[in-house]
Steps between C-alpha positions, in 0.01 A plus 500: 500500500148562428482661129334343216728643270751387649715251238686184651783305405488194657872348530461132485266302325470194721249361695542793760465792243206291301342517853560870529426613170108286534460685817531834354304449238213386760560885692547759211562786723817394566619571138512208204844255447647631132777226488639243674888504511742151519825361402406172347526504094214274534263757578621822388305552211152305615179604679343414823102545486591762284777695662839486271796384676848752431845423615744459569479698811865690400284657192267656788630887340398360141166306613391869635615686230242313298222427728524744820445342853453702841542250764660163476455167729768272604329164486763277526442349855826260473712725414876507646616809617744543175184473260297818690835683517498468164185573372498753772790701322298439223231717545629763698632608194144534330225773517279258780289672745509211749645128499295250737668149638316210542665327830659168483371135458479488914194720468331307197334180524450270232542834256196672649675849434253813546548874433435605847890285609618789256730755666761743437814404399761546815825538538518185707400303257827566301737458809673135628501183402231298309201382715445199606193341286261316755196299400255656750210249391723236637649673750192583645296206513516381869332854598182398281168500643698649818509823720815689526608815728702729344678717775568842408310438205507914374889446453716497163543093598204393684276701234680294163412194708151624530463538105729164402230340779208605269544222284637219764117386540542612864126476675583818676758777515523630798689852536627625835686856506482733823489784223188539368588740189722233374213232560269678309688583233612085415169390564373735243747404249438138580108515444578719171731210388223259540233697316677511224585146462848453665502195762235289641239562727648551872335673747681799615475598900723810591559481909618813651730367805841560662714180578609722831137382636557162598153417601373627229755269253337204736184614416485553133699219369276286752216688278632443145648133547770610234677226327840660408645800587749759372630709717654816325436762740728687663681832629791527211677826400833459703609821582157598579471180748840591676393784662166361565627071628263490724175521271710326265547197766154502626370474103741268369561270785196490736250549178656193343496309874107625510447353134710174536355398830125561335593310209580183730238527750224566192602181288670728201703238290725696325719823638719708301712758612639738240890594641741700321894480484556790726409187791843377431761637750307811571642773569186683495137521730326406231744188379503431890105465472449296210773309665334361782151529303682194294625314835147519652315354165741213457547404862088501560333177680297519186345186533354478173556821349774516294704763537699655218762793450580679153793730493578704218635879413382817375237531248485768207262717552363439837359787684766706698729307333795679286346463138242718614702742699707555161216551313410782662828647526559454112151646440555859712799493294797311773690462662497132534597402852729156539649476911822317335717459161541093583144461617300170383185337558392196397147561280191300323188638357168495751315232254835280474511541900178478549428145268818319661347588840167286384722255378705470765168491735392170310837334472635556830509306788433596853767625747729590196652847360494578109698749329382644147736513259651842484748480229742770542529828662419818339735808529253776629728739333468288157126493621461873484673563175245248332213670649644838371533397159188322493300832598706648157807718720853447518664378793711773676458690190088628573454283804751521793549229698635568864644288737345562881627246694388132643177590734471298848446173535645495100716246367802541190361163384250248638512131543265232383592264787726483805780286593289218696276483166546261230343541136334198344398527156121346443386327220284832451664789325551839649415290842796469768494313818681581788642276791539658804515464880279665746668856565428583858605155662165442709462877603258624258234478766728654735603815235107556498444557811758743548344665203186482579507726805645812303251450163187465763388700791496303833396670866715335677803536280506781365853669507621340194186578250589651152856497606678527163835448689428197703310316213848567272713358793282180464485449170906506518554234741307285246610668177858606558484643114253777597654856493418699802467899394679732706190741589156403514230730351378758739098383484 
């Protein structure tokens, strides 16, 4: 992006491209703003400090016929879905180098919009429904002057919370990942964010820890008397955690028993869990895990910690998640993989996920299970032709797209909540609550320590450690949904 040459069309002249356009005139290298682009008759034809406003945006081939333009920024935080496809269509059509996005009004506070929140233009950003709009300043005002523990903090969800936490007024963020590339990187980014301008002033601590190491869970939440916590980390690729469950179990189930039981016993007053819909009727390890991860937050002796579950779906774009894995494919030229015709997930963008989970954090009650708002399901097949054509092929035509069959632990179609669950609605939007009874009838404890014996070595029991098949014969007496494969891998 760095060329001082470089000539900018900035689409949409509102507060958010008025804050855009002042910033790059403040850092020249990054090229100068020719024009701003808009709609409204009202200021098509005016200036701003100078700058001429053009439109409408459909004229975009005219507007650069007469006053060329090599890169153009989208800086229309509120707008739906319909409105980028649109303008999207728009200027693929046009001789632009590069179009940038500005992300939604769930990363921009009081219309404090900076170039650096500038990013490529995704295909994600074009697929589903309309996003929830979430007033974060509100949203986020009982973690002011706070500290909060982000779990898994390096992920696609635990890393948007980071940045939407910049600007909560948060005394401390406190980032816990066992993997310290990913740690790095978010901290980094977070710091950068905050130099130039983007949140208030939080102090950042990155802690390098495993939630495996119980002691050490006692120890450093005992160290950094956290406030709240989220608690996105976890083991979550589902074919990859079937053929390894008992890593998966020891991560997902003991490292959230490690982290809940240090919440209580350090004073934390405020747990969240982050679940996901493949907990309902699991047929899965991984659904199994986050299962029980949800029974063993909402049936804590929390005392006064209150202790909070948010279920929700896929998210475009996360990593090792299928938007990805097809644009890869679609870039070394297909074919695009989909493991059924029928297939559907339910889907929501990471900042739409990521917001609802801070609202639902504030709102939320302790003891009780919330359900974001999925809308409907997404054909992956549909999913992959929109992908294709948004990369400029034609389905089937340049780009194959080959069906490979449902993977283990894979469902046709998931569910949002089981049979023994009932939906609320909230007076917040895009917020669900769910009434449910306790799954495991009292045994919970009892389904642990069974567990507990395979996941961890013991000297004087030792004949049932790592035992893939044991641990699956378990988890079925509690879980009748769980598939049991017919051969376990060899290692």
């Amino acid at each position: 992006m760095e060329n001082k040459n470089n000539r900018i069309f900035i689409i949409g002249a509102g507060f958010a491209g008025q804050e855009i356009a002042a910033e790059l005139s403040r850092k020249e290298i990054f090229g100068r703003v020719t024009a701003f682009i808009d709609d409204s008759p009202a200021k098509i034809g005016t200036s701003i400090d100078g700058t001429p406003v053009f439109g409408p945006i459909s004229d975009m081939k005219r507007i650069m016929r007469e006053q060329p333009a090599d890169e153009a920024i989208i800086a229309i935080p509120g707008a739906p879905g319909d409105t980028l496809k649109r303008i999207y269509s728009i200027l693929k059509d046009t001789e632009l180098k590069a179009v940038r996005l500005l992300p939604g009004l769930s990363q921009i506070i009081d219309g404090d919009a900076h170039l650096i929140q500038t990013r490529e233009l995704l295909a994600e950003d074009l697929i589903g429904r309309d996003s929830a709009v979430i007033s974060l300043k509100e949203s986020l005002s009982y973690l002011r002057g706070r500290r909060v523990l982000i779990t898994g903090a390096g992920g696609s969800i635990g890393s948007e919370l980071s940045r939407q936490l910049l600007s909560g007024g948060a005394q401390r963020l406190y980032l816990l990942d066992h993997g310290e590339n990913n740690l790095y990187e978010i901290e980094a980014e977070l710091k950068l964010l905050q130099e130039e301008g983007v949140g208030e002033a939080a102090t950042i601590v990155p802690v390098v820890g495993d939630l495996q190491d119980r002691e050490y869970m006692d120890f450093i939440l005992n160290r950094l008397k956290a406030d709240v916590i989220f608690h996105c980390a976890a083991y979550k690729h589902v074919p990859m955690m079937e053929t390894n469950p008992v890593e998966a179990i020891k991560n997902n189930v003991f490292g959230t028993k490690n982290l809940v039981d240090a919440a209580i016993k350090s004073g934390v007053s405020k747990f969240v869990l982050i679940s996901t819909d493949k907990a309902v009727e699991p047929v899965s390890i991984y659904g199994s895990s986050k299962m029980i991860a949800e029974e063993i937050v909402l049936s804590a002796e929390a005392g006064k910690t209150e202790m909070i579950v948010v279920r929700f779906g896929n998210v475009l774009g996360s990593r090792g998640s299928i938007v990805p894995l097809f644009q890869k494919q679609i870039r070394k030229g297909g074919p695009v993989t989909i493991t059924h015709p029928a297939i559907k997930r339910y889907f929501m963008t990471i900042p739409e996920a990521a917001s609802l989970v801070l609202k639902a954090g504030g709102v939320g009650t302790g003891g009780s299970l919330y359900l974001l708002d999925m809308g409907e399901p997404i054909v992956i097949r549909d999913l992959a032709e929109q992908m294709i054509r948004f990369y400029g092929f034609r389905p089937e035509k340049e780009i194959r797209i080959v069906t490979i069959g449902l993977r283990p632990g894979e469902k046709l179609e998931e569910k949002l909540w089981s049979s023994d669950e009932v939906p609320q609605d909230t007076e917040y939007p895009g917020i669900i609550k769910l009434e449910k009874k306790a799954r495991f009838n009292g045994k919970l404890t009892r389904l642990l320590d069974r567990l507990s014996g395979i996941c961890f070595f013991d000297f004087e029991s030792t004949e049932n450690y790592r035992n893939r098949g044991i641990l699956r014969k378990i988890l079925k007496e509690y879980i009748p949904e769980l598939e049991i494969p017919e051969n376990e891998p060899e290692y």
